[in-house]
N, C-alpha and C positions, 0 to 999 in steps of 0.2 A: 106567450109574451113573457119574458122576463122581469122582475121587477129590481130596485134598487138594490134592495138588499143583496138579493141574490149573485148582481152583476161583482157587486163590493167585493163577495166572498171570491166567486172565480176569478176574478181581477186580483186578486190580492192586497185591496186598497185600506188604507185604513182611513177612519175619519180623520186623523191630520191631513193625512195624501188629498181627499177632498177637500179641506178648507184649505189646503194650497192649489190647487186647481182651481179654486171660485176666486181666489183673489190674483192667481193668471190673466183669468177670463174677467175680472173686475178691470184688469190692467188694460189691457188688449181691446177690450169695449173704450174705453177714455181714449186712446191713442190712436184707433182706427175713427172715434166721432172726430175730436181736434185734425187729426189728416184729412179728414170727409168736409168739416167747416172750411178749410183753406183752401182747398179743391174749390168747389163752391163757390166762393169769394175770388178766386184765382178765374175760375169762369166768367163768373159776370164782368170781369177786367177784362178777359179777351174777347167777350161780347161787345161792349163798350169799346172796345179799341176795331172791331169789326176784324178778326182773326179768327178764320172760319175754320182754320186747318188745327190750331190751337185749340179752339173749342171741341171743337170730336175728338182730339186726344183725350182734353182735359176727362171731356162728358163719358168715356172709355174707360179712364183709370177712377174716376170717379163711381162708374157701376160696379168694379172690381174692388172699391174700398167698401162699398152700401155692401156686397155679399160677404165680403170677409166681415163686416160689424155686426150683421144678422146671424151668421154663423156662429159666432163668440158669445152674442148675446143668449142664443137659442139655447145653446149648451149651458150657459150661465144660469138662464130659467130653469131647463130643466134638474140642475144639481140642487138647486135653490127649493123648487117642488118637491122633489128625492121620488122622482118619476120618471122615468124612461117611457119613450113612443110619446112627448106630449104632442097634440097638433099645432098646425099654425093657429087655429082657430083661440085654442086658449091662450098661446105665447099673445096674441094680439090681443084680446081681451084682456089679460092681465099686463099690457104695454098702454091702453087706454083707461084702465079702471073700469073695467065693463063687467057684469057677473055675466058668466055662459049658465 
């Protein structure tokens, strides 16, 4: 198992290269949540209007924004730990305030 350091070094990253990649992934998290709220709110209007073909679009492109936000975020956590392999077990944990 590799650890942070290590990867930095074969990467050839340096610590600015990371604190510009968390503030990416700070970005990318914001813009994929506000696209995911609209979606969402854009749903429940074509529920409400009873547009059933619109809703399974919607509820489609909506599963595609939830995995792109997870993905960003997960990567975000892990730069943020300076951990590589975290699970989901602790991303979640640390996404509720929970001690594992």
């Amino acid at each position: 198992e590799e650890s942070f350091e290590i990867a930095l070094k074969r990467l050839n990253l340096t610590e600015a290269d990371i604190q510009q990649r968390e503030k990416e992934f700070t970005r990318l998290v914001m813009i994929f949540s506000f696209i995911g709220i609209g979606l969402v709110l854009y749903l429940i209007y074509s529920l409400i209007q009873k547009s059933l073909i619109t809703s399974v679009g919607t509820f489609g492109i909506i599963l595609f924004v939830v995995a792109q936000l997870f993905r960003y975020h997960f990567w975000l956590f892990q730069i943020r730990q300076r951990k590589l392999g975290c699970t989901f077990k602790e991303w979640f944990y640390a996404l509720v305030g929970k001690r594992s």
